[in-house]
FINU-319016 format. One line per field, with one value per residue (C-alpha): residue number from 0; x, y, z; residue in three letters. Coordinates in pm, 1 decimal, padded with zeros to 6 digits, always signed. Layout:
// residues N
resi	(NUM	...)
east	(X	...)
north	(Y	...)
up	(Z	...)
resn	(ALA	...)
//
This chain:
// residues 447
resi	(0	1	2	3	4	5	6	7	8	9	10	11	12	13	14	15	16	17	18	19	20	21	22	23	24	25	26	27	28	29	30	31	32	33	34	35	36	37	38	39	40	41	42	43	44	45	46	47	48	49	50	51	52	53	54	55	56	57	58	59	60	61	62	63	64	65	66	67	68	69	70	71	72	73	74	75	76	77	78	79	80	81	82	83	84	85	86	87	88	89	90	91	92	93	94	95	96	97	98	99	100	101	102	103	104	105	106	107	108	109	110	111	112	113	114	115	116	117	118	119	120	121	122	123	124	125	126	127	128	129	130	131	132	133	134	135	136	137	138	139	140	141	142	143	144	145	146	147	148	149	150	151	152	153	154	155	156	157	158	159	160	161	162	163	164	165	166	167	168	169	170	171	172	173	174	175	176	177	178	179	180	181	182	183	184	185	186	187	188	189	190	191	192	193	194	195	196	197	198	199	200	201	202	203	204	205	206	207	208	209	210	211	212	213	214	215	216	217	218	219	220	221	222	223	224	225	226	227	228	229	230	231	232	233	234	235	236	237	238	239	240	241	242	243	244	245	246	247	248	249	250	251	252	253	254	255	256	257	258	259	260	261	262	263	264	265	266	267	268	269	270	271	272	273	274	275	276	277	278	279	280	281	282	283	284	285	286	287	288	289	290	291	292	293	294	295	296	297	298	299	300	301	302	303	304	305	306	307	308	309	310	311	312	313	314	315	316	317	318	319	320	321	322	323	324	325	326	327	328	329	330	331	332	333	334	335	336	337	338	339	340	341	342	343	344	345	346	347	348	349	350	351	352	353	354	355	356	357	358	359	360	361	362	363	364	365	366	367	368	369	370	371	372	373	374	375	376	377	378	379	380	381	382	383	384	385	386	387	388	389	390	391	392	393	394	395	396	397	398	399	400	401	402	403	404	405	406	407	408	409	410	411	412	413	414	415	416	417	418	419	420	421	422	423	424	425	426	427	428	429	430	431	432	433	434	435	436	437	438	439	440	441	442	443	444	445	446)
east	(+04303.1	+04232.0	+04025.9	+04312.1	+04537.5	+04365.4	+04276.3	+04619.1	+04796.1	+04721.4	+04843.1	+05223.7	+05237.3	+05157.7	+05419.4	+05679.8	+05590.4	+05569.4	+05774.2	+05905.8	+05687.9	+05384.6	+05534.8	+05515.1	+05177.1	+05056.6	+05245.9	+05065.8	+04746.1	+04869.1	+04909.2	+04596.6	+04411.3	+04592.9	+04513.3	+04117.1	+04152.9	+04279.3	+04098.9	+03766.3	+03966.9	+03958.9	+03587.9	+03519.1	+03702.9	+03551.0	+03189.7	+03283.9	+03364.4	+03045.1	+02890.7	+03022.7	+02977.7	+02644.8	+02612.1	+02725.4	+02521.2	+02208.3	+02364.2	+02403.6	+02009.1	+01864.5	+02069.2	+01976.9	+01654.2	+01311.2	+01174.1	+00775.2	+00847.1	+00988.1	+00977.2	+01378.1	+01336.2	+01299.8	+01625.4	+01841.7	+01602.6	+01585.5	+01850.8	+01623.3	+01279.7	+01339.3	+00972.4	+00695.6	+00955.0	+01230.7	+01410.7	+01241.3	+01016.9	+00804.3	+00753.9	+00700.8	+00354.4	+00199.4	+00041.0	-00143.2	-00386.6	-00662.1	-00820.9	-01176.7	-01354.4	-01626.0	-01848.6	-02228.9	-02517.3	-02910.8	-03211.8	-03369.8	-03302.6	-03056.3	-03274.9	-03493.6	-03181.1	-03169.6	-03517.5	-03558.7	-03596.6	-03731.6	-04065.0	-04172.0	-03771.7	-03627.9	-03673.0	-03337.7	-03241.1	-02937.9	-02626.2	-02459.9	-02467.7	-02425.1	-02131.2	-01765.9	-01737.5	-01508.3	-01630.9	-01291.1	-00932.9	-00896.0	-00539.2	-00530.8	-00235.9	-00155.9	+00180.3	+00159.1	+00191.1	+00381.4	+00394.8	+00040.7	-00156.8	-00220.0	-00351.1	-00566.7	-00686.2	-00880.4	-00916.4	-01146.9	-01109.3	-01391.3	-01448.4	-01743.2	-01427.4	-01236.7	-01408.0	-01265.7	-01431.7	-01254.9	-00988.1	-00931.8	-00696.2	-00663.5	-00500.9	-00228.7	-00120.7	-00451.3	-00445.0	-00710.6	-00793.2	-00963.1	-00897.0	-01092.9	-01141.2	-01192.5	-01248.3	-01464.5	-01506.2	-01708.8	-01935.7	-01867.3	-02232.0	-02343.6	-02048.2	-02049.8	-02064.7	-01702.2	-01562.9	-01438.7	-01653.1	-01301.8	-01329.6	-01707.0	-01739.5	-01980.9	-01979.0	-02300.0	-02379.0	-02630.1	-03029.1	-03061.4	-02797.6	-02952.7	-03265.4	-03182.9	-02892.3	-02765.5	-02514.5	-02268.6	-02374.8	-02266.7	-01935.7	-01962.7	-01776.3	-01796.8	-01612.5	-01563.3	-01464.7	-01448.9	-01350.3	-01188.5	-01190.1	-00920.8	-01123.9	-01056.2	-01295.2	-01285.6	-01495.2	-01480.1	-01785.6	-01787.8	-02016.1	-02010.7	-02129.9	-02226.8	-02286.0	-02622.6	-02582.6	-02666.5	-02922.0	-03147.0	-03164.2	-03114.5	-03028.2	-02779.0	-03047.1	-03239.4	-03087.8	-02764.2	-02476.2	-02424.6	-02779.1	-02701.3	-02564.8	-02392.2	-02369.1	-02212.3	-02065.7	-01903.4	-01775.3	-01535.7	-01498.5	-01322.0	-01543.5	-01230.4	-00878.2	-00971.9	-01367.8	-01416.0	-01778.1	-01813.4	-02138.4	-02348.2	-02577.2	-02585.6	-02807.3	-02801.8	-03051.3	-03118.9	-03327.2	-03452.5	-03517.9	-03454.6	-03652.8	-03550.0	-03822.5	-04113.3	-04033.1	-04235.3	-04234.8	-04017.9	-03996.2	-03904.2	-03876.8	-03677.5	-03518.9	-03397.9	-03240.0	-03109.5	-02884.1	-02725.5	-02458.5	-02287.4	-01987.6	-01824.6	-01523.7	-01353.7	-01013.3	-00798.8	-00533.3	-00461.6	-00562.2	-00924.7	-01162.2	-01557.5	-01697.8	-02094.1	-02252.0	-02552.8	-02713.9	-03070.9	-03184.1	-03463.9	-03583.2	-03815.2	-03967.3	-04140.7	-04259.8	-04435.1	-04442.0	-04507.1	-04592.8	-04388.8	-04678.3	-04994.1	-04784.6	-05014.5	-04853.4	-04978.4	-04817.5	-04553.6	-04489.1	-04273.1	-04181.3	-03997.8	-03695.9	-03485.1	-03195.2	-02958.8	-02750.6	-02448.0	-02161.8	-01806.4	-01614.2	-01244.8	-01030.4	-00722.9	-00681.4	-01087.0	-01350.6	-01752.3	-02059.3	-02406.9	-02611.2	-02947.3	-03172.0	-03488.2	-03683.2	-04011.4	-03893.3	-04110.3	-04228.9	-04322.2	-04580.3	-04587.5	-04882.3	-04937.5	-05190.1	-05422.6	-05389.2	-05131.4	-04936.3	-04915.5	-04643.4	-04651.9	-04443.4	-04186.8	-03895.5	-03569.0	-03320.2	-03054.5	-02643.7	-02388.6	-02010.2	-01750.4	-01388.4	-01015.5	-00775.3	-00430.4	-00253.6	-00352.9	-00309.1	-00540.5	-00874.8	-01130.3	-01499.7	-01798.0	-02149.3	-02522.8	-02840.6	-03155.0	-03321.5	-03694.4	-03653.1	-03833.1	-04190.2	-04344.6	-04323.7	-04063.1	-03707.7	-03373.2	-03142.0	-02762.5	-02398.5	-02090.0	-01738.3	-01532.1	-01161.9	-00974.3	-00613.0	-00377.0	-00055.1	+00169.1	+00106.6	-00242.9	-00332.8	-00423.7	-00866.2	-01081.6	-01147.5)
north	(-02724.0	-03066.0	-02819.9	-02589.0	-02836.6	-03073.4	-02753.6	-02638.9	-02967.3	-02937.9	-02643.3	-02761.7	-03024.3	-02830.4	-02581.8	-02874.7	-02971.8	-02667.1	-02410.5	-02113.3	-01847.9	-02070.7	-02139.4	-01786.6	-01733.7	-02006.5	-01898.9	-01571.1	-01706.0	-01935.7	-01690.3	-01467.1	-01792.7	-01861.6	-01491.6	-01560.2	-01835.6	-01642.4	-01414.2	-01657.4	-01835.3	-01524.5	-01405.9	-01765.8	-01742.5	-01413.0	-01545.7	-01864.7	-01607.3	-01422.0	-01724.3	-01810.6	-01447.9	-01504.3	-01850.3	-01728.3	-01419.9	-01651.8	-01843.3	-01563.4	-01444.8	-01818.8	-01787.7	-01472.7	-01472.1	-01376.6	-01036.4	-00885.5	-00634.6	-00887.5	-01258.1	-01403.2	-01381.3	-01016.6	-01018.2	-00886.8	-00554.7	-00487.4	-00215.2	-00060.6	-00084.4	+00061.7	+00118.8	+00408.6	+00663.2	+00483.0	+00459.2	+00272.8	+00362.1	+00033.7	+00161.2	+00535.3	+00621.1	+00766.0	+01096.3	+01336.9	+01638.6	+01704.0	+02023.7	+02028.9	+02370.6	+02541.4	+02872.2	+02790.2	+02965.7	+02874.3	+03017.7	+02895.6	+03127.9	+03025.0	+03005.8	+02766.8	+02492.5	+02298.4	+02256.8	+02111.1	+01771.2	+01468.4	+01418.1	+01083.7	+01008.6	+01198.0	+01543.3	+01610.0	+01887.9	+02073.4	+02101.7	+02426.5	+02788.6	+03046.7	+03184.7	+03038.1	+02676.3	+02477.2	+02161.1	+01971.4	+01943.2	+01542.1	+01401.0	+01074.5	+00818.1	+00472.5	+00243.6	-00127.1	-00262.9	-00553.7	-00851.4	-00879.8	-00599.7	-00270.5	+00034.2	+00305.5	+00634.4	+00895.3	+01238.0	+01552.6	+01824.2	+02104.8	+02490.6	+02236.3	+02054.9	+01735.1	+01397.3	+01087.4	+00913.2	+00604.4	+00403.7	+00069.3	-00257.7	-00450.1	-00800.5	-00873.0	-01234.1	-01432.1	-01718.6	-01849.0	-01490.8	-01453.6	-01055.9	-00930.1	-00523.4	-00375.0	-00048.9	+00233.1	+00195.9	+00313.8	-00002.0	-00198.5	-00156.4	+00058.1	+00227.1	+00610.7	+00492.4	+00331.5	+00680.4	+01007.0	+01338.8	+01450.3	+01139.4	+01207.8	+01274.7	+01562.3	+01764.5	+01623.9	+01274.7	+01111.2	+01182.0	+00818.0	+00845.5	+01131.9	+01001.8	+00629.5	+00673.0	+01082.2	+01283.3	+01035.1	+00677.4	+00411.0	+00465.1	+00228.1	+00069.2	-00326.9	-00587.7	-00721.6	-01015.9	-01032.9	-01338.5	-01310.9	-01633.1	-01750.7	-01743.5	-01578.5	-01275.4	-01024.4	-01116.6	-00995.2	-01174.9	-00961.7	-00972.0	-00744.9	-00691.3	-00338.1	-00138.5	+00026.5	+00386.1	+00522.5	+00791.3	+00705.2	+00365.6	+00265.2	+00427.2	+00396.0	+00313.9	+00040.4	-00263.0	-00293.6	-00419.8	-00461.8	-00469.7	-00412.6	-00594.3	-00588.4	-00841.2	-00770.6	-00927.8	-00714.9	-00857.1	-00732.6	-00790.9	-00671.0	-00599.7	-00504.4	-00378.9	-00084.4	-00112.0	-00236.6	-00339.0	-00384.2	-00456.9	-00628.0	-00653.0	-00511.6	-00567.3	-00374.3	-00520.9	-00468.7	-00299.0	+00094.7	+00305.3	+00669.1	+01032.6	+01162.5	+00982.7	+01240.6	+01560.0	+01488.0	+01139.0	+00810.4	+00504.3	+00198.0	-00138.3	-00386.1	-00186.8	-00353.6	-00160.3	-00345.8	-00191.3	-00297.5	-00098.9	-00088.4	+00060.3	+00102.7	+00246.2	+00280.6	+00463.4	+00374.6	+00655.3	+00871.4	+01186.5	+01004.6	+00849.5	+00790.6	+00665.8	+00555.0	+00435.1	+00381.8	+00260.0	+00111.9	+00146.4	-00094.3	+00015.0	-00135.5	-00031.1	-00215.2	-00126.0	+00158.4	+00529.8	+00711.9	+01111.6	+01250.9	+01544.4	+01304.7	+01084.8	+00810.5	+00525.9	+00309.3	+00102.0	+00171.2	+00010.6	+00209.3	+00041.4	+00313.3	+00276.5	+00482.6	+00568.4	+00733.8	+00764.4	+01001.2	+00984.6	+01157.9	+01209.2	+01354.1	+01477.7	+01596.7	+01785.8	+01850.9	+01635.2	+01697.9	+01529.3	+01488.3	+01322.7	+01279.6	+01110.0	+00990.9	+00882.9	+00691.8	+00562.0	+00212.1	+00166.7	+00440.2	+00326.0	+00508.7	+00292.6	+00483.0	+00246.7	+00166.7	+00501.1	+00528.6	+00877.2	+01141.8	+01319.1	+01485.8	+01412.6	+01235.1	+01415.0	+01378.1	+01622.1	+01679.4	+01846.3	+01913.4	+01979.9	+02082.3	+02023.3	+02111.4	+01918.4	+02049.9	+01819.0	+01457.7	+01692.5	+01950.6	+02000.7	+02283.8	+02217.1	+02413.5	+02237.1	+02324.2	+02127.3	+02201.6	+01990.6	+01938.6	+01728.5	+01929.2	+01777.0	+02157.4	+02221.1	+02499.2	+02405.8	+02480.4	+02615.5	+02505.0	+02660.6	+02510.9	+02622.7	+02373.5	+02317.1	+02007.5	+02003.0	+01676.4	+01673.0	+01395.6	+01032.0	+00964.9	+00568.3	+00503.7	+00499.2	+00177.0	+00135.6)
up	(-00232.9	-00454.0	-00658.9	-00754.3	-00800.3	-01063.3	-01219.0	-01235.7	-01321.0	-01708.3	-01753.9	-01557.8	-01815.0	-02115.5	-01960.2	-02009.8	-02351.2	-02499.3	-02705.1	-02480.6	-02605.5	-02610.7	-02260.9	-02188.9	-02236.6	-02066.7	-01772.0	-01754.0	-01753.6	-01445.1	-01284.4	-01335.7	-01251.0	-00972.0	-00848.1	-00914.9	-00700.7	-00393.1	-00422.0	-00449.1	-00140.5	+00098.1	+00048.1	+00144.2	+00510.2	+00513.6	+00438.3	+00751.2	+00929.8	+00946.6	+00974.4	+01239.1	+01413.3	+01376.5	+01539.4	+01826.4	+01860.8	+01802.3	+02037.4	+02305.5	+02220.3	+02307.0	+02645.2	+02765.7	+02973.0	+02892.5	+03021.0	+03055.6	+02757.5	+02556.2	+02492.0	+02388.5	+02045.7	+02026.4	+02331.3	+01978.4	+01928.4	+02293.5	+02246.9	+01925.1	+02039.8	+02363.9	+02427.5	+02331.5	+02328.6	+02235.1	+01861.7	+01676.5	+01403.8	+01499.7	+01856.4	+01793.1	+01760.1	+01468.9	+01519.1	+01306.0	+01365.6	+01103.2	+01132.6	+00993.5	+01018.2	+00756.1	+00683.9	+00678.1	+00618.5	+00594.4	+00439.7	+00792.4	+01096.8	+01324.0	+01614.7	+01405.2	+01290.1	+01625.3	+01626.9	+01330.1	+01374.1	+01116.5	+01234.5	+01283.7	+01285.3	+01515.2	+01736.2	+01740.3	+01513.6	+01306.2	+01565.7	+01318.8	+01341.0	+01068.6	+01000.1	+01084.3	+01268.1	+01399.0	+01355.7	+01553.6	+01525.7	+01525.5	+01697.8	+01587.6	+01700.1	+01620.2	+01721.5	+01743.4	+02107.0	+02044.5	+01815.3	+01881.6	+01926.6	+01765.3	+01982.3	+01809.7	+01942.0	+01789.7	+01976.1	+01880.7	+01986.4	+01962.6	+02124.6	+02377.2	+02519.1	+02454.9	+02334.0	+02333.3	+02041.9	+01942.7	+02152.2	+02037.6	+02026.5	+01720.6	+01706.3	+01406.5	+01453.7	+01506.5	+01293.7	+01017.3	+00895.9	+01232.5	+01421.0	+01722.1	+01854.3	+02134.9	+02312.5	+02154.6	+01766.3	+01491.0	+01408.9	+01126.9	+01040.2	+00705.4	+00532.0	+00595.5	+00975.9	+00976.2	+00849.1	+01073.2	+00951.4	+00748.7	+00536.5	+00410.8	+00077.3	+00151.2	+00433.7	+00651.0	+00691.5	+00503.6	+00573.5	+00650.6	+00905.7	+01063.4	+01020.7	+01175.9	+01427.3	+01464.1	+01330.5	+01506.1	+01423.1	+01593.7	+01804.8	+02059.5	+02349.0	+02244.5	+02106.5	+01703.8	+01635.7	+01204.0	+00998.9	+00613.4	+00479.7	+00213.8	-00111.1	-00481.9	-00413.5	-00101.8	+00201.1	+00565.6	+00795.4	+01161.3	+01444.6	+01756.7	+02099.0	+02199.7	+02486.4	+02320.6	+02422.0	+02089.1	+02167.1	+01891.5	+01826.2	+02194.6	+02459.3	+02747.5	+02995.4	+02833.7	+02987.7	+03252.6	+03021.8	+02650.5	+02488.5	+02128.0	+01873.8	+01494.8	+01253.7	+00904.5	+00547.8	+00311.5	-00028.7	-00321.0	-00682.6	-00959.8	-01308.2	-01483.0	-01489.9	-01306.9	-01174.0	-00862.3	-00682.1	-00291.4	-00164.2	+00177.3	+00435.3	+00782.3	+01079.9	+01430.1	+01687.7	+02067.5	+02339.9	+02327.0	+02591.7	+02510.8	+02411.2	+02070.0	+01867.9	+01950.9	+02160.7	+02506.0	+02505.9	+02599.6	+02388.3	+02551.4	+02325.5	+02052.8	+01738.8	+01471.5	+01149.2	+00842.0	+00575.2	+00229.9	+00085.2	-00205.9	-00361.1	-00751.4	-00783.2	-01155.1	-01123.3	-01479.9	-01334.5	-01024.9	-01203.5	-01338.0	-01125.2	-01068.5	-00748.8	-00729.7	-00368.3	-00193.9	+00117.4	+00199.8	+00583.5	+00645.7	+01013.0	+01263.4	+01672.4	+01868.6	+02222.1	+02391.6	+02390.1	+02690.4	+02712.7	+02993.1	+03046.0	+03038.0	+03162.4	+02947.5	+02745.2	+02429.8	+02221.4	+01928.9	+01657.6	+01357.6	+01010.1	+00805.2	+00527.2	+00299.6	+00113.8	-00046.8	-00354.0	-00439.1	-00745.3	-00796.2	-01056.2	-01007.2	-01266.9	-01148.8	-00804.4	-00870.5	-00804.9	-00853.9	-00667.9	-00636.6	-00405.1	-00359.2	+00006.4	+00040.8	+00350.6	+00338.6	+00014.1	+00030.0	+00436.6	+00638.8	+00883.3	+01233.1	+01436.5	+01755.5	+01980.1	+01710.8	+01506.4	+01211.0	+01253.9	+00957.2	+00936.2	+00609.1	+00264.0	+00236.6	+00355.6	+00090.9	+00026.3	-00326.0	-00256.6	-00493.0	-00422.1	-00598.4	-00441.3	-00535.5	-00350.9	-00358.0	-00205.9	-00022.5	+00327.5	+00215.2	+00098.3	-00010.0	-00081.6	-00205.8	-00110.3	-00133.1	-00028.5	-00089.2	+00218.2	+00214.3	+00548.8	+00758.7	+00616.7	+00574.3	+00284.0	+00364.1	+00191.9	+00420.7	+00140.0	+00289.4	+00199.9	+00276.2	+00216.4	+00414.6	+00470.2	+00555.3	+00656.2	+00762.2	+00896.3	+01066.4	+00955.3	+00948.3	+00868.4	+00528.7	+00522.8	+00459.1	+00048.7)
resn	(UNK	UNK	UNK	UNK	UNK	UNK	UNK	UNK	UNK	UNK	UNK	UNK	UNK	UNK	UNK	UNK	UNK	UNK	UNK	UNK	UNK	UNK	UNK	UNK	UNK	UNK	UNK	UNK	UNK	UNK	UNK	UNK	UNK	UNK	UNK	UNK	UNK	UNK	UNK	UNK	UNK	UNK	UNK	UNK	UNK	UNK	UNK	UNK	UNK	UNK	UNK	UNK	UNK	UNK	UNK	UNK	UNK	UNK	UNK	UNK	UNK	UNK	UNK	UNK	UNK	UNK	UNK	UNK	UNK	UNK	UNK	UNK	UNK	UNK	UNK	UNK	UNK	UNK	UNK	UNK	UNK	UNK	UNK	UNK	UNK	UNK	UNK	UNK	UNK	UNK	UNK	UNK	UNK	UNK	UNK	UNK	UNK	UNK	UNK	UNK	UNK	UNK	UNK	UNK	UNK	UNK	UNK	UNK	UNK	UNK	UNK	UNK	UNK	UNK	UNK	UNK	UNK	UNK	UNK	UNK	UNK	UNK	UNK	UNK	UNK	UNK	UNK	UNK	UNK	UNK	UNK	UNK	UNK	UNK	UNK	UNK	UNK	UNK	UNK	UNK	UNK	UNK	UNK	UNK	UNK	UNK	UNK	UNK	UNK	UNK	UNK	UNK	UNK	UNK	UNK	UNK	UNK	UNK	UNK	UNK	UNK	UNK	UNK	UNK	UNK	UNK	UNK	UNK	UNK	UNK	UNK	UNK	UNK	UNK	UNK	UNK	UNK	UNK	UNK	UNK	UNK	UNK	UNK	UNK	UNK	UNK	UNK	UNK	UNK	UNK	UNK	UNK	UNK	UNK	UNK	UNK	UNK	UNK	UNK	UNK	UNK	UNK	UNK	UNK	UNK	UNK	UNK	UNK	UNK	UNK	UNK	UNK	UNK	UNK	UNK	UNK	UNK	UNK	UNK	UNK	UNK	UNK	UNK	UNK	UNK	UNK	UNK	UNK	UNK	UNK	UNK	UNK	UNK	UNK	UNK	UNK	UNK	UNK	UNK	UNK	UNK	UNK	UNK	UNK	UNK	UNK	UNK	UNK	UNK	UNK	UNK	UNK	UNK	UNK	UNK	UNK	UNK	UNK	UNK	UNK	UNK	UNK	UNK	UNK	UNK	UNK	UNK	UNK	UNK	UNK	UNK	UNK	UNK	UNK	UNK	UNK	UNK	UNK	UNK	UNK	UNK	UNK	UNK	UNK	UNK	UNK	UNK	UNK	UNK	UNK	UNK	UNK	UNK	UNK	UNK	UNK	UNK	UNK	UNK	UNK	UNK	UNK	UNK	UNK	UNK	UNK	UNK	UNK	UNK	UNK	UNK	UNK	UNK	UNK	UNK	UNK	UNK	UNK	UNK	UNK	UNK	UNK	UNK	UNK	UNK	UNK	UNK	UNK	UNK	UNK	UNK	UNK	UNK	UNK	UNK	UNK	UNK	UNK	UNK	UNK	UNK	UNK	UNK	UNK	UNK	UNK	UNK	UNK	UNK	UNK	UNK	UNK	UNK	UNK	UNK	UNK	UNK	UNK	UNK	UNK	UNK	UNK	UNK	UNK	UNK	UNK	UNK	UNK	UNK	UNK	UNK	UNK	UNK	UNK	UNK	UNK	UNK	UNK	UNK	UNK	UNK	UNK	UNK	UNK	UNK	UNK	UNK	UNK	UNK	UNK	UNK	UNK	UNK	UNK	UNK	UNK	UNK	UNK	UNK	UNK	UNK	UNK	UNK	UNK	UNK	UNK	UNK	UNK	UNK	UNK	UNK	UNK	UNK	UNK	UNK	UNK	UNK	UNK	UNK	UNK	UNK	UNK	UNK	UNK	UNK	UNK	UNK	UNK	UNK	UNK	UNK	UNK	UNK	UNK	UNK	UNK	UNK	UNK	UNK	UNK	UNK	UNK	UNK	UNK	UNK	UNK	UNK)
//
């Protein structure tokens, strides 16, 4: 090589110039540079070599054909992502099983619970019984389908039977920040509503939730489609299409086809190294036609329920942390009620809010809450015909928890309400001891 030689050449001539000692010396470190140089030479041809290995397998991958389970750029992983069952870890699908179960006990008979509804909200009452419950053993699996789709499917399973509740696609390679769901979901509407019973931070859902759309919120068949813009600060815009069979907002049978709709914007912000604020509105909107509202009776009409939610998390450690949130329900009816016995029908019209507002602070595996809910908090008009409704106080209710979490699989929680709900006066006094156990790879939960 030119490069060896000119580097070589002044050390030949001071070879012939010099004293035979100094000669010596010079020759040895010849030599040692003349062994650097091989050895730089070799890992060269080695590193063409590979090269060239490599062109031709690239080579070889653009040649072969395409196939249906895979387009020719993923011909070189054909042999590792053999499909559902095959080796791969990106083709295997992630399963877990969380086991949520509890002891409960009321200062309300038993008999009493499931009819104790929300009057002037709903007739629909407390779905628990005293003693030990099962509330559902949750299978939950995830894989992606392919470069651009995920699947998701969430699976309950309670001592009533087996319930599919969520099963869902999710795109991964739309461009613009643009990704579209569909399937069955949990809405994107409110905050508590996007989360599974085992991620609560209490054991019952909200009063409001109760109150506004049931125990199980909005899990709908539809379609999403959310945007998330590229800007300094956290937003996600969304909008969806739903099939309205929510029992107490809408109901399967008011219109032929999707007849309820979601619209949502949900922004982030840091306040400092380690506080965090996420707040936004919500709207849900379509046609009603469904019994829970009064026992006896059928409301058919428009609802319309607005939300705003908001969310501060400080968390300077994994050990510290303190979480504050709260959600505003905003809801209005319009239409006509009709009395199934008298079989007589007047108008409806129903303008009715609330809230509620709940903290927790962990230290360590233990973490400590309060919460407290309000209904009627600044609307609650009830216009039946041309006479307002009384229903009695304003029903609101106040828990506390305490919880020791052993590990991020496990869970153990102590809760009491005292719910004045009920609008007689009487209070339901409410125990929980509740356990929550994960195993497999569940997917990480929504901040």
């Amino acid at each position: 090589m030119w490069t060896s030689a000119l580097l070589v050449l002044p050390l030949v001539l001071a070879v012939s110039f010099c004293p035979p000692a100094y000669a010596e010396d010079i020759e040895t470190r010849l030599n040692a540079l003349e062994a650097t140089l091989n050895a730089q030479q070799r890992t060269i041809n080695e590193q063409q070599r590979l090269i060239g290995e490599l062109k031709e397998e690239l080579a070889a991958v653009k040649a072969a054909p395409a196939t249906a389970e895979a387009p020719p750029v993923q011909a070189a992983t054909a042999e590792v992502a053999a499909g559902l069952f095959g080796g791969s870890a990106l083709t295997n699908p992630y399963i877990s099983v969380i086991l949520d179960a509890n002891l409960f006990t009321s200062s309300v008979k038993e008999g009493s619970l499931s009819g104790r509804g929300i009057p002037g909200y709903t007739s629909l009452g407390i779905d628990r019984r005293k003693g030990f419950n099962l509330s559902a053993a949750e299978v939950f699996l995830y894989a992606p389908v392919d470069p651009y789709f995920n699947l998701y499917v969430q699976i309950p399973v309670t001592e009533a039977g087996v319930e599919l509740e969520e099963a869902y696609f999710v795109t991964s390679s739309l461009p613009a920040g643009l990704q579209v769901k569909g399937g069955k979901f949990k809405s994107g509407f409110g905050r508590v509503n996007g989360q599974h019973p085992h991620a609560w931070d209490f054991a019952d859902v909200p009063l409001i939730y109760r109150a506004f759309l049931g125990d199980e919120g909005i899990t709908e068949k539809g379609a999403q489609v959310t945007y998330l813009p590229s800007l300094p600060v956290y937003l996600q815009l969304g909008a969806e299409a739903l099939q309205g069979e929510n029992g107490l907002l809408f109901g399967a049978d008011a219109k032929s086809g999707p007849h309820a709709f979601a619209a949502f914007a949900k922004a982030s912000v840091d306040t400092s190294d380690f506080g965090t604020v996420l707040f936004g509105p919500s709207v849900l909107f379509g046609s009603a036609r469904n019994g829970s509202l009064l026992a006896g009776s059928a409301f058919d009409g428009d609802s319309r329920l607005f939300c705003f939610e908001s969310l501060y998390k400080w968390k300077p450690s994994r050990q510290r942390g303190l979480t504050v949130q709260c959600e505003y329900f905003y809801g209005h009816q319009k239409g006509g009620l009709t009395d199934d016995v008298l079989l007589t029908s007047a108008p409806l019209e129903r303008i009715q809010d609330g809230f509620y507002l709940q903290a927790l602070y962990q230290l360590g595996r233990w973490r400590a809450g309060a919460r407290y809910d309000r209904l009627d908090l600044f609307a609650h008009s009830l216009t039946l015909g041309s006479e307002k409704e009384g229903f009695g106080p304003a029903p609101w209710r106040a828990t506390g928890a305490v919880e020791f979490n052993p590990t991020e699989f496990s869970r153990l929680r102590f809760q009491y309400n005292h719910d004045m709900s009920g609008r007689d006066g009487r209070a339901n006094d409410e125990w929980f001891l509740q356990v929550i156990f994960g195993i497999g790879a569940h997917a990480a939960h929504a901040f």
